[in-house]
KOLZAVO-847394 format. One record per residue (C-alpha): residue number from 1; residue in three letters; x negated, y, z. Coordinates in Angstrom, 3 decimals. Example, Ala and Ser with C-alpha at 12.3 -4.5 7.8 and 13.67 -1.06 7.14 Angstrom:
! KOLZAVO-847394
{site 1,'ala',{-12.300,-4.500,7.800}};
{site 2,'ser',{-13.670,-1.060,7.140}};
END
This chain:
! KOLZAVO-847394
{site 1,'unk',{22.009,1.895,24.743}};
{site 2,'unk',{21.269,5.268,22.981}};
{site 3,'unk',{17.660,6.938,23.622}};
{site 4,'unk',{16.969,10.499,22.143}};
{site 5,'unk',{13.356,11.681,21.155}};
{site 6,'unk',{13.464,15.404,21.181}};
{site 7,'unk',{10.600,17.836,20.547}};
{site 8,'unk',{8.942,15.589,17.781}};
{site 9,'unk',{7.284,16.639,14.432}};
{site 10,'unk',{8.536,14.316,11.854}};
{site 11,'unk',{6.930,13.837,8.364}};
{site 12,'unk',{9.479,15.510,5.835}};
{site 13,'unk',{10.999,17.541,8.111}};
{site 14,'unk',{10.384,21.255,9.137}};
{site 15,'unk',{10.241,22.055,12.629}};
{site 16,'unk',{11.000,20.844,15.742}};
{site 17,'unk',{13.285,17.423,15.693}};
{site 18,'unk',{15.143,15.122,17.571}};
{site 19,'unk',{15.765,11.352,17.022}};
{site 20,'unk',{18.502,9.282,18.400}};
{site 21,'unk',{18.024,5.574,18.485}};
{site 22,'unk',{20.146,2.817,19.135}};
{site 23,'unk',{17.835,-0.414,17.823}};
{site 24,'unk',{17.866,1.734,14.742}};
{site 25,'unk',{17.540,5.890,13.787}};
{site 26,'unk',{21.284,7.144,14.189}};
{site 27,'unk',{20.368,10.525,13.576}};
{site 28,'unk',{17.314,13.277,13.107}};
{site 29,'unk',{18.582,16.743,13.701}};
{site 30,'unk',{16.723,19.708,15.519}};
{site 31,'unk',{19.631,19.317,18.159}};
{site 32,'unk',{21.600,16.292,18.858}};
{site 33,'unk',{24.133,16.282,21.792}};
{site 34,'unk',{24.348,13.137,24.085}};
{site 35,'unk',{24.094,11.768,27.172}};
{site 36,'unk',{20.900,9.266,25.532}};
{site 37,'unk',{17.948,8.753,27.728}};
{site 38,'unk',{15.550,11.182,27.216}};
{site 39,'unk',{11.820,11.044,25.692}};
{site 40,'unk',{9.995,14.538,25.395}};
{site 41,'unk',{7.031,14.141,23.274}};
{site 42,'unk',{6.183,17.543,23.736}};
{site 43,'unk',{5.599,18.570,19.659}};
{site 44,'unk',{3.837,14.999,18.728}};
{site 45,'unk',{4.321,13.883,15.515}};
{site 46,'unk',{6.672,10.937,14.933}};
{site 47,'unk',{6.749,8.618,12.507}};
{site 48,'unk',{7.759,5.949,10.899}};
{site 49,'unk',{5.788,2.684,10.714}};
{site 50,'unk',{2.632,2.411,7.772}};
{site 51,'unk',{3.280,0.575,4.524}};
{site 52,'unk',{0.627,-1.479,3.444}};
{site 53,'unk',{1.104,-2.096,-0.564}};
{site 54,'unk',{-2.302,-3.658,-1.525}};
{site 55,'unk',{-3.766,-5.601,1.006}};
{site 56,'unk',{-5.850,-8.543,-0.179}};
{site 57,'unk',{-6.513,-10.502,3.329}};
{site 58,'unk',{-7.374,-10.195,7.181}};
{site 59,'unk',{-9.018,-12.459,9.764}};
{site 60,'unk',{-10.954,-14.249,7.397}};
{site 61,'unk',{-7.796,-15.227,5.224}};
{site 62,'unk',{-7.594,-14.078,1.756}};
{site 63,'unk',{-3.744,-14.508,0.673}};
{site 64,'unk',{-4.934,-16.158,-2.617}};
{site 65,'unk',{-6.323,-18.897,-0.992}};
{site 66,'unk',{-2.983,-19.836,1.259}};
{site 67,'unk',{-1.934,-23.373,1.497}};
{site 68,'unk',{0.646,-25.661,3.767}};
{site 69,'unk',{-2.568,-26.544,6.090}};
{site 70,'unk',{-3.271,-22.620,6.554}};
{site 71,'unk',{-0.124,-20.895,6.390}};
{site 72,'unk',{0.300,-20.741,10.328}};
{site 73,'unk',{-2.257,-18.209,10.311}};
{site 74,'unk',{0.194,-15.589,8.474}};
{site 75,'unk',{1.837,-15.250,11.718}};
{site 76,'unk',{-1.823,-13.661,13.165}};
{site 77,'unk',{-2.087,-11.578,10.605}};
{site 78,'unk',{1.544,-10.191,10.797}};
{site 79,'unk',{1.016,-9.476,14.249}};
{site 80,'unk',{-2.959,-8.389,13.610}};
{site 81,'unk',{-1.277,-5.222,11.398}};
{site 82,'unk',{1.706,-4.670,13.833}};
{site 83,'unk',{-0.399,-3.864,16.415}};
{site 84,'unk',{-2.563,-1.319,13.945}};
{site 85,'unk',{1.206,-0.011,13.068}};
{site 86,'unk',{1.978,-1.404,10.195}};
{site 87,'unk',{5.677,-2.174,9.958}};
{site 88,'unk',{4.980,-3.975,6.723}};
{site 89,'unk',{2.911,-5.012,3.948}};
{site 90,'unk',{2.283,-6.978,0.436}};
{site 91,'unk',{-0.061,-9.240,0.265}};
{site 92,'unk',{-1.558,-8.828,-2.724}};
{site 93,'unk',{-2.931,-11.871,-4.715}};
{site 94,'unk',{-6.154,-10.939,-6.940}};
{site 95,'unk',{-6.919,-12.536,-10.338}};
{site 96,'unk',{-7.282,-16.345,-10.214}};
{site 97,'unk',{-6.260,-19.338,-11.817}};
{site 98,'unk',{-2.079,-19.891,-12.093}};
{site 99,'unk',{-1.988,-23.076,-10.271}};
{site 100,'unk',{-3.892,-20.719,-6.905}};
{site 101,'unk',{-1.081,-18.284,-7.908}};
{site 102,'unk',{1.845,-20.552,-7.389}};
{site 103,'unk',{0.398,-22.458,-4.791}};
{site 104,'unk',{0.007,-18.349,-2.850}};
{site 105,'unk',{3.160,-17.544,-4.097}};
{site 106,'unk',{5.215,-20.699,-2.484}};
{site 107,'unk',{3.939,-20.306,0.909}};
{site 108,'unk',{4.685,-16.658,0.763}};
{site 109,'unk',{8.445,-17.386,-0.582}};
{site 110,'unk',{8.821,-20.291,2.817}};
{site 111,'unk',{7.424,-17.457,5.156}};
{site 112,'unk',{9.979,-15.447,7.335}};
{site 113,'unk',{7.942,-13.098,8.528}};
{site 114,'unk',{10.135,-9.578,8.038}};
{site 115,'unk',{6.753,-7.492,7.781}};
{site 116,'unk',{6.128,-9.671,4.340}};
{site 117,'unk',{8.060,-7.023,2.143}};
{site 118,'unk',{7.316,-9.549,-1.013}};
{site 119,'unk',{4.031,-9.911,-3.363}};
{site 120,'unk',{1.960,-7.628,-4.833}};
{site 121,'unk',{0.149,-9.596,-8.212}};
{site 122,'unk',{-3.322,-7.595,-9.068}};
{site 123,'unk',{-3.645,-9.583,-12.400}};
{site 124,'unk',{-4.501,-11.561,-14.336}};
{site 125,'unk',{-3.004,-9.258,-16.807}};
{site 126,'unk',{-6.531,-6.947,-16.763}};
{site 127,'unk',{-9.011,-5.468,-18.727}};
{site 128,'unk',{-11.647,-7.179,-19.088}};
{site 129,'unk',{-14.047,-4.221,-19.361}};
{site 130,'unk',{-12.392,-3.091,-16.383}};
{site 131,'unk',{-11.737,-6.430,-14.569}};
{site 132,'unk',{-14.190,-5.365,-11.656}};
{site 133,'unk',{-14.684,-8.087,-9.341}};
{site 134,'unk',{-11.810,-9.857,-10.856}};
{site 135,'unk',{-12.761,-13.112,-12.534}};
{site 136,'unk',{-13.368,-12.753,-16.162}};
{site 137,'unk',{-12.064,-16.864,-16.977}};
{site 138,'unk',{-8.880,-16.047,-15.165}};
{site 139,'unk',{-7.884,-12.984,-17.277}};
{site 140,'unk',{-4.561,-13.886,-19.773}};
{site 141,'unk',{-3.321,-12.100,-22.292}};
{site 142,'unk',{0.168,-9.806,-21.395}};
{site 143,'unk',{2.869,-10.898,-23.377}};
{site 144,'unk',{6.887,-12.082,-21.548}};
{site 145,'unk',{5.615,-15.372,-22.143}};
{site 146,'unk',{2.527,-15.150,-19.856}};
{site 147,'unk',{3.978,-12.991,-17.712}};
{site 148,'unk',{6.963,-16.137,-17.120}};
{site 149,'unk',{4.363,-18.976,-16.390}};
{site 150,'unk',{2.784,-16.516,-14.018}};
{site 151,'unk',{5.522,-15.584,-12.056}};
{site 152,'unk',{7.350,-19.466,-12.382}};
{site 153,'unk',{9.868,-20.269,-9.785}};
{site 154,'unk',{8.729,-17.199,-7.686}};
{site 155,'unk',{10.047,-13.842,-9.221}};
{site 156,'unk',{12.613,-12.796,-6.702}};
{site 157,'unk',{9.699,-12.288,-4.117}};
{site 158,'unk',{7.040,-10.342,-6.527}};
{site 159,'unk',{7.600,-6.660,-5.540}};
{site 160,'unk',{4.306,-5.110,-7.538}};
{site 161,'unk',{2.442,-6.227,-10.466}};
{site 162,'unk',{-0.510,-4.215,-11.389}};
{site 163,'unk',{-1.515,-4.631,-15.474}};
{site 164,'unk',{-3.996,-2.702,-18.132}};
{site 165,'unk',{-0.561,-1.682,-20.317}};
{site 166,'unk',{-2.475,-1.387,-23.785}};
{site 167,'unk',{-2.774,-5.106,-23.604}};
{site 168,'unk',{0.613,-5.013,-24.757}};
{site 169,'unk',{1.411,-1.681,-26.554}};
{site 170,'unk',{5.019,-2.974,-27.218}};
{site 171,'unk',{5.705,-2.383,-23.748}};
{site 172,'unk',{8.055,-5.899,-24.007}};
{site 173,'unk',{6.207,-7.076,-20.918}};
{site 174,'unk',{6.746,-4.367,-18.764}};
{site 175,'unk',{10.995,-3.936,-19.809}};
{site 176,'unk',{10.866,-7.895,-18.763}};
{site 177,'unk',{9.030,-6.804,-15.377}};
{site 178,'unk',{11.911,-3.826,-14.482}};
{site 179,'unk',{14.641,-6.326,-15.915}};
{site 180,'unk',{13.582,-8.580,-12.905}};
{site 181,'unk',{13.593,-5.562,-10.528}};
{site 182,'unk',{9.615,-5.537,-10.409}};
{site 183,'unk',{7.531,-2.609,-10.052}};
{site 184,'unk',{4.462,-1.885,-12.936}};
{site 185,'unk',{1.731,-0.503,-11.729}};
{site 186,'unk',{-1.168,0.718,-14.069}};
{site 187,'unk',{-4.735,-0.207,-12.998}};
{site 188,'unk',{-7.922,-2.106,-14.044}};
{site 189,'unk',{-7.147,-0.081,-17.206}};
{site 190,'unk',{-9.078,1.403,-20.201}};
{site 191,'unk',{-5.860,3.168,-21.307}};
{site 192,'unk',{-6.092,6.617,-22.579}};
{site 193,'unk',{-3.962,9.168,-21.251}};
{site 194,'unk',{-1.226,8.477,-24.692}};
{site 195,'unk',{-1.155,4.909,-23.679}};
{site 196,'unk',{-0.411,5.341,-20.429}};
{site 197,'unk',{2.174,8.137,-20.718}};
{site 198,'unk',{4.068,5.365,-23.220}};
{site 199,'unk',{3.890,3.030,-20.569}};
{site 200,'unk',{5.217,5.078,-18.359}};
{site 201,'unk',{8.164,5.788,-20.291}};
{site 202,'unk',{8.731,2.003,-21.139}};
{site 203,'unk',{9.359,1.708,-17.121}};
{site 204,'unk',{5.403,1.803,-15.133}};
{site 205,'unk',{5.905,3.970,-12.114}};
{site 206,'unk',{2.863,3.254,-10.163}};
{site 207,'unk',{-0.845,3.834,-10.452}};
{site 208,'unk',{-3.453,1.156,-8.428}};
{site 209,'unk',{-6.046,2.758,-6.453}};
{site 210,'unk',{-6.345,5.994,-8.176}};
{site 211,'unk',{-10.064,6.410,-10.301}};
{site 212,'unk',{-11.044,2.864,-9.530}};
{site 213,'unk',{-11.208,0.543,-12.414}};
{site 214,'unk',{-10.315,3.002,-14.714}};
{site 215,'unk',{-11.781,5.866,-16.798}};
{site 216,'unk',{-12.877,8.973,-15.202}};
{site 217,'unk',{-10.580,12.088,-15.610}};
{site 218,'unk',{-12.046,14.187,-18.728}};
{site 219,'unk',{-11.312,17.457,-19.807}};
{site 220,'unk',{-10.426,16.328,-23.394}};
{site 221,'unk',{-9.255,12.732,-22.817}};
{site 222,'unk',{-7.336,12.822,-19.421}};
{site 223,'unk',{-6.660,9.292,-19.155}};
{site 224,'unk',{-4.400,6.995,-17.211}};
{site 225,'unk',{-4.449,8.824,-13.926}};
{site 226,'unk',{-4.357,12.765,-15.795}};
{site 227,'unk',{-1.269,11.373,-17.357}};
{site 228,'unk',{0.107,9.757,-13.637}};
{site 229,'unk',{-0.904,13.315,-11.852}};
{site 230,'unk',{0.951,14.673,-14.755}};
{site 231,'unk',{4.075,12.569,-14.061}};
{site 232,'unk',{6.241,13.458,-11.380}};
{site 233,'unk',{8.163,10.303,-11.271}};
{site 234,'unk',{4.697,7.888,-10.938}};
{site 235,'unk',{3.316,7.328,-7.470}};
{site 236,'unk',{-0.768,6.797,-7.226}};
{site 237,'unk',{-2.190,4.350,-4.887}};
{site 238,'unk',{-5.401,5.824,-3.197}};
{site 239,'unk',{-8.285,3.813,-0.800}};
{site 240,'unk',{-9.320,6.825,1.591}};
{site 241,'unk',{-12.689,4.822,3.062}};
{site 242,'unk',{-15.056,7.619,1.624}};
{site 243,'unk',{-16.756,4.850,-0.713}};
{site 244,'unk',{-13.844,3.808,-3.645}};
{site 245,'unk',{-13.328,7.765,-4.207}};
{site 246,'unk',{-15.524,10.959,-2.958}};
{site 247,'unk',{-13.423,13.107,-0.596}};
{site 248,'unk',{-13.902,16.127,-3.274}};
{site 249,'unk',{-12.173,13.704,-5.990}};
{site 250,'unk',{-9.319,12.999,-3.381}};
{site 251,'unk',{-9.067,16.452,-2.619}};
{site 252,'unk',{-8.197,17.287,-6.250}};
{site 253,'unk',{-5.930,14.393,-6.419}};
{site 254,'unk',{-4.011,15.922,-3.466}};
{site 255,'unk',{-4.249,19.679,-5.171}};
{site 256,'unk',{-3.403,18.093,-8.494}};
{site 257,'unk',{-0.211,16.014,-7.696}};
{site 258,'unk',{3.426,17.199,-8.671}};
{site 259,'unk',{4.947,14.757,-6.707}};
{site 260,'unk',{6.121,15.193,-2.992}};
{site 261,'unk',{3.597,13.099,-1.251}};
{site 262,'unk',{3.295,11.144,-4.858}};
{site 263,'unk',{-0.072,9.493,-3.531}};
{site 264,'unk',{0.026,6.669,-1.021}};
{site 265,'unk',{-2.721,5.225,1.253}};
{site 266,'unk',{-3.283,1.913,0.774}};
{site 267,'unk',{-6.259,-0.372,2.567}};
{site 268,'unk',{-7.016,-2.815,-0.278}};
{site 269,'unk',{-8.725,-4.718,2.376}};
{site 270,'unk',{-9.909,-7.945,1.903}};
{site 271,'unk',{-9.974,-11.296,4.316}};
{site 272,'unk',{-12.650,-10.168,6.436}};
{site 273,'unk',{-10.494,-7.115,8.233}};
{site 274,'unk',{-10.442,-7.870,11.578}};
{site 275,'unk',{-13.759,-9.094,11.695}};
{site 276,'unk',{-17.340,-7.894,11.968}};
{site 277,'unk',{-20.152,-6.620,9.221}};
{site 278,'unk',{-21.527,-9.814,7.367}};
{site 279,'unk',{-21.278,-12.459,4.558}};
{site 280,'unk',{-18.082,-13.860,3.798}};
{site 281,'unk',{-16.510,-16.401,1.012}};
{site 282,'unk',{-14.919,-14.968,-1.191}};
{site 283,'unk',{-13.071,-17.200,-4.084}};
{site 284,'unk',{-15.979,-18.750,-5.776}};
{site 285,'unk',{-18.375,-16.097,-5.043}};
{site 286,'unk',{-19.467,-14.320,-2.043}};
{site 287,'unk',{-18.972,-10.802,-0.164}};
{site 288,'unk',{-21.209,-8.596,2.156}};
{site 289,'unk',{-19.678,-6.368,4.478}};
{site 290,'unk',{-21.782,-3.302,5.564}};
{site 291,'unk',{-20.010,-0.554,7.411}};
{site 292,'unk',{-16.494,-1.828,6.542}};
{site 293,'unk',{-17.266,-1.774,2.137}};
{site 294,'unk',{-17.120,-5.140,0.857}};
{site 295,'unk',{-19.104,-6.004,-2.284}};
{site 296,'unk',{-20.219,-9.081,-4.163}};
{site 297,'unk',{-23.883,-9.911,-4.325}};
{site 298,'unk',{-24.193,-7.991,-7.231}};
{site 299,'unk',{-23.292,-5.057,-6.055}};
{site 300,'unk',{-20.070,-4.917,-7.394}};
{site 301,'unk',{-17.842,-2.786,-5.029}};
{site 302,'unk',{-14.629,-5.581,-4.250}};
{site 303,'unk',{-12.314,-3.956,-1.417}};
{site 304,'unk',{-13.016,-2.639,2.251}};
{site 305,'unk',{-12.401,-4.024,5.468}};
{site 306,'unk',{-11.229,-1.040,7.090}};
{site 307,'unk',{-7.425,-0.269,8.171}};
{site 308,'unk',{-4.258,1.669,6.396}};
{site 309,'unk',{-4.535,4.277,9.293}};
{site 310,'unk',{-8.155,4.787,9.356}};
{site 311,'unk',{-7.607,6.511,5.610}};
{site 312,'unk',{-5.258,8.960,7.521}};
{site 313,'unk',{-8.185,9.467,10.203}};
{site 314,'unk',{-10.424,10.457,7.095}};
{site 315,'unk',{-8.334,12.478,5.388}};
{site 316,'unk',{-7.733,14.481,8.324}};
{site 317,'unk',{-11.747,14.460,9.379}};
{site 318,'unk',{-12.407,15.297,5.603}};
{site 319,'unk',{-9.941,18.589,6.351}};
{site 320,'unk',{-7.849,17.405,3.174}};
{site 321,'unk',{-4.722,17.896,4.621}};
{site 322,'unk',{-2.850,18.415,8.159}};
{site 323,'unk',{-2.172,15.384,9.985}};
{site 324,'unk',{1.825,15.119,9.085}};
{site 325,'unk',{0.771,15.095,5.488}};
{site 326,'unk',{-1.848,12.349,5.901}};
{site 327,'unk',{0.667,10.578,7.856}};
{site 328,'unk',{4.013,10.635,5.570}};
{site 329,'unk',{0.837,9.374,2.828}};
{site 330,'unk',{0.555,6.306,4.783}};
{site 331,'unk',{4.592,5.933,5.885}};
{site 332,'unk',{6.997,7.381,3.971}};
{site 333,'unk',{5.315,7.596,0.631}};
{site 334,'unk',{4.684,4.018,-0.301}};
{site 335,'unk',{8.340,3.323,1.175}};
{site 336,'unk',{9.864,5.572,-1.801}};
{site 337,'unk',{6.957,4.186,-4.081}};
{site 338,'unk',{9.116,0.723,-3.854}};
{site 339,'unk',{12.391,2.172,-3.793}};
{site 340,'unk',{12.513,1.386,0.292}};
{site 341,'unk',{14.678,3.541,2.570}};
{site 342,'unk',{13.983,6.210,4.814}};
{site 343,'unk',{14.533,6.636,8.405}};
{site 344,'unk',{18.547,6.754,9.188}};
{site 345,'unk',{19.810,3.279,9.839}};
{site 346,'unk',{15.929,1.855,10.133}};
{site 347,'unk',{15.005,-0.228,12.777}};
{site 348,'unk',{13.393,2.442,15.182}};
{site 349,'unk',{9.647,0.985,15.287}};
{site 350,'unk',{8.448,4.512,15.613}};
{site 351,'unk',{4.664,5.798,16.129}};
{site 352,'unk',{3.664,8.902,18.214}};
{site 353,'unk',{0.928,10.585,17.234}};
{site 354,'unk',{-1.090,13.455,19.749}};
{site 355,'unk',{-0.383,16.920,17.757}};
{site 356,'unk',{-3.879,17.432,16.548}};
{site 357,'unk',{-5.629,13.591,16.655}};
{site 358,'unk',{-5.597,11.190,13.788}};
{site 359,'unk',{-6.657,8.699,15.951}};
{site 360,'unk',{-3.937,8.750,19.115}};
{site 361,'unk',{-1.644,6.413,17.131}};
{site 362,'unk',{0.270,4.241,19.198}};
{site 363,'unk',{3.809,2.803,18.737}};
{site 364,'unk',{6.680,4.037,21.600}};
{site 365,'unk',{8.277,1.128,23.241}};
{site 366,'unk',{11.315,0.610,25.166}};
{site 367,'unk',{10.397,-1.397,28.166}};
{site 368,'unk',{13.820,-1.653,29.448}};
{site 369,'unk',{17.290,0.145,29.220}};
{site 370,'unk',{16.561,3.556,30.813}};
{site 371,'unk',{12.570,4.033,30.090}};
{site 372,'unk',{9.965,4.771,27.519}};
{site 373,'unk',{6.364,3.681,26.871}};
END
């Protein structure tokens, strides 16, 4: 049965909409004529589900450490993000030894979870200057060789791989990565802004989390991000928690950008989302959680425990941007990032959103044939 949304605000769209749905999104017009059951949402926005592209863990799972003996657990997660709105996500598997890779990598190719979009590898091809809290002993050099015993039996289900690109200035590791249909993203990086630009144009189209683990922007040496904001076919990953990158910093990445929503939200949140402030295992080593920022004894900042949609809430609180712009950052942006589709012919797992409150999400159910939740 057909059900029309009318009087919605819908990211990429200008003015007033309406959405017919049947399962999936049939249509998105300002007027639609049928006899559809009727929703009214009275100038909310709509939206798409989020897109999660770097997320590390949740409910005290970290995706590197997944096994046979743990793997049930995938199932609570999946469900743990559905219910925050996230339609879908890649778990992304940190530095660590190859064996821990393939071992992550297997259970995530036997899962059939259809939120699991595929893999998201941060490392080990890193610099180690700018390794953060990646393990130093579990770095490798990039060459097609290294980059094949990484990825093994598993490189249909790898969607991301985040490298430093002057580790291999021939750029023969990245044309192997796009030959397999993988996207390169730049990050944990000391390339300068000529280094990155070639990368770019050997086939990188992603930056990971914009100014972390990589050199600041400089007024004579731009850097890897200057030459992504410069790009306006490369897509920036951004952590909107307040602590990874100063609101005025994000501001200017948003001012800056030449792409149409070229920035994405991600959460980069580690195993502890989903649970309270405290001390956590972490690999080897150990994390403290204080006010959702997760670092390692040290001090060394690793990842957040905060959600995908609370960097919307922030961006809108920080007065950055309006809330359909904050929300296409966390929905339809990192779809296009990955090449995903857009709304017609989706499954229609929408999320309403009160006009003026980043924090009203909730997702509009069909409880039966003729009414709306």
């Amino acid at each position: 049965m057909r059900f029309l949304i009318i009087n919605a605000q819908v990211p990429g769209f200008q003015g007033l909409q309406q959405i017919l749905i049947d399962k999936v999104i049939l249509e998105i017009a300002p007027r639609i004529e049928t006899t559809a059951n009727v929703l009214d949402v009275a100038g909310d926005w709509v939206s798409l589900g989020g897109i999660d592209l770097q997320i590390n863990g949740a409910l005290g799972l970290a995706f590197p450490d997944l096994n046979t003996e743990n793997c049930d657990r995938l199932e609570q997660i999946c469900q743990f993000l559905w219910d925050q709105g996230v339609d879908g996500f890649l778990p992304t598997i940190v530095t660590t030894s190859i064996d821990n890779i393939a071992r992550s990598l297997s259970v995530l190719a036997d899962s059939k979870f259809p939120q699991i979009l595929g893999v998201h590898l941060e490392g080990p091809f890193l610099s180690p200057e700018k390794r953060g809290a990646h393990p130093e002993e579990f770095l490798l050099p990039l060459t097609v060789e290294t980059v094949k015993r990484v990825l093994g039996d598993y490189a249909s289900i790898v969607k991301v791989m985040t490298l430093a690109p002057e580790l291999d200035p021939s750029g023969n590791a990245i044309a192997y990565l796009k030959s397999l249909g993988i996207t390169v993203s730049l990050g944990h990086s000391q390339a300068t802004a000529a280094q990155a630009q070639q990368a770019f144009q050997q086939g990188a189209s992603m930056v990971t989390h914009a100014f972390n683990a990589m050199p600041s922007l400089h007024h004579r040496e731009p850097g890897l991000l200057g030459a992504a904001i410069a790009n306006p076919n490369v897509y920036c990953g951004l952590i909107a928690d307040g602590q990874h990158v100063s609101p005025i910093m994000i501001d200017i990445l948003l001012r800056a950008s030449q792409c149409d929503h070229g920035i994405f939200l991600v959460s980069d949140a580690l195993s502890p989302l989903g649970l309270p402030d405290g001390r956590y295992p972490w690999d080897s080593r150990e994390i403290k959680v204080i006010n959702g920022t997760a670092r390692l004894l040290d001090g060394t900042l690793a990842g957040t425990t905060r959600s995908l949609f609370s960097g919307v809430q922030n961006l809108v609180n920080w007065q950055i941007c309006d809330l359909g712009t904050a929300i296409a950052i966390a929905t339809t942006a990192p779809r296009t990032a990955i090449g995903l589709p857009l709304y017609l012919n989706q499954p229609a797992q929408l999320l309403r959103w009160r006009q003026n409150n980043a924090a009203s999400m909730q997702r509009i159910h069909i409880d039966s044939q003729t009414n709306f939740m």
